[in-house]
C-alpha positions as CSV (number, residue, x, y, z in Angstrom):
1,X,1.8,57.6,103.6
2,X,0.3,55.8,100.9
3,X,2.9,56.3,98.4
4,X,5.8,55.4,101.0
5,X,3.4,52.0,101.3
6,X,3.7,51.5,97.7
7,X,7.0,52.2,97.4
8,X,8.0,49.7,100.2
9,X,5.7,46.9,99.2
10,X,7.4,47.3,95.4
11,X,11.4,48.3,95.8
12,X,11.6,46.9,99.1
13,X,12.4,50.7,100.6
14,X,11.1,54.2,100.9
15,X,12.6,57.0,102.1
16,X,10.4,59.1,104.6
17,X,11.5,62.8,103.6
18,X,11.9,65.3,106.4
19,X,11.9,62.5,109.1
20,X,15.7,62.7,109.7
21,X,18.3,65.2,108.7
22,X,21.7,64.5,107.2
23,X,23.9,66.2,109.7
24,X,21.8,64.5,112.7
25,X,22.5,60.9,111.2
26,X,26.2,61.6,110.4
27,X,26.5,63.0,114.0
28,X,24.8,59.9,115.4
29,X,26.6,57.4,113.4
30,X,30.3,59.5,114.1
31,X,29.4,58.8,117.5
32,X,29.2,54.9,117.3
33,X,32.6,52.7,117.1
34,X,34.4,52.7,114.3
35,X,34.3,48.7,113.9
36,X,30.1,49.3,114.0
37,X,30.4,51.6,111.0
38,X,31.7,48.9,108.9
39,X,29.8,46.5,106.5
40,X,30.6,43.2,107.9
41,X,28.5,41.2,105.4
42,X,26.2,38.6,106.1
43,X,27.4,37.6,109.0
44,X,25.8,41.4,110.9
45,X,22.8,40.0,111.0
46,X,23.2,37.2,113.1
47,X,25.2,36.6,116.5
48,X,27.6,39.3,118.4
49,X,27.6,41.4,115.3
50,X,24.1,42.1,115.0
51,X,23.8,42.4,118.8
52,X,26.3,45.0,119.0
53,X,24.6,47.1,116.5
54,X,21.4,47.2,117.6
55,X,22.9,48.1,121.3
56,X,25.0,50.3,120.0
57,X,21.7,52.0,118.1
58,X,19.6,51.5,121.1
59,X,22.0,53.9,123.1
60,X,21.6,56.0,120.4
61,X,19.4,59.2,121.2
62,X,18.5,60.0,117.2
63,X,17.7,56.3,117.0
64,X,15.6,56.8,120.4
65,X,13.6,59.8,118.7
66,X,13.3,57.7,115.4
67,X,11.8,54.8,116.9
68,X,9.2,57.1,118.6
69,X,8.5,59.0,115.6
70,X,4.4,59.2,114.5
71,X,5.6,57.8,111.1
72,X,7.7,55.1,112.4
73,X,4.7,54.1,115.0
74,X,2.8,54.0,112.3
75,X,4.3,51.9,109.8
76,X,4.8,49.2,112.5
77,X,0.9,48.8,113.2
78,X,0.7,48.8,109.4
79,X,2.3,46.4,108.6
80,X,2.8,44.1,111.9
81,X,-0.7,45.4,113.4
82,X,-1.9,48.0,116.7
83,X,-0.8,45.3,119.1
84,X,2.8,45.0,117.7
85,X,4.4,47.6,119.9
86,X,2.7,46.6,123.0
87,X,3.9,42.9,122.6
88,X,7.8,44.2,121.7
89,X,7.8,46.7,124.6
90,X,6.4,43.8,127.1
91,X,8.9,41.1,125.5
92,X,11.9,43.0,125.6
93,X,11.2,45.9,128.7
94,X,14.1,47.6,127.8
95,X,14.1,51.4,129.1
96,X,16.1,53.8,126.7
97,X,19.6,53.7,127.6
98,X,19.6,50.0,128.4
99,X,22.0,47.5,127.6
100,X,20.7,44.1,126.1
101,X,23.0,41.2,127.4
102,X,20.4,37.9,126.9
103,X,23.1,35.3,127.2
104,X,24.0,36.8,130.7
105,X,20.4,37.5,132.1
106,X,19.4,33.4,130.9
107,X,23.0,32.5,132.6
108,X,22.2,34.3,136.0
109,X,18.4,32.7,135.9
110,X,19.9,29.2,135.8
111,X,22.5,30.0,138.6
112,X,19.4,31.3,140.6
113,X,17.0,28.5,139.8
114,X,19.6,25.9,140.7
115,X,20.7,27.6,144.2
């Protein structure tokens, strides 16, 4: 773990051997739309773009299993600390399978407050 840290901290990256294999990505990524596959620049990290990738990642069972991973779990309380995934899982509740749709959920609160 310690090289992976040092490698991260200096390039920016590491690559965590063993922790997912070649065909299982390809499989998992074949499986997503094509229009996900595709770069779309800057603007994929911001707005519908980005939103569609992480939901379309989050229904994702390899992504599930990689987000669950030891080595995963513990690089996020390395860097962010032990509370990290506690907070996210209380902030978002999302169950695996579940479909993020803010703009929807804060527009069906207002109807339900003003009613």
């Amino acid at each position: 773990m310690t090289g992976l840290v040092e490698a991260f901290d200096t390039q920016g990256f590491c690559v965590i051997p063993e922790l997912l294999t070649r065909l299982s990505l390809s499989d998992s990524v074949r499986r997503w739309p094509l229009d996900r596959r595709r770069a779309h620049g800057p603007q994929c990290v911001r707005g519908d773009a980005y939103t569609s990738h992480l939901r379309d990642a989050g229904q994702d069972p390899v992504f599930a299993e990689l987000v669950a991973h030891p080595v995963s779990l513990a690089w996020a309380e390395h860097y962010l600390g032990q509370s990290c995934l506690l907070s996210a899982c209380l902030a978002i509740h999302l169950q695996p399978g579940d479909r993020p749709s803010p703009g929807t959920r804060m527009r069906s609160y207002l109807t339900d407050a003003a009613a």
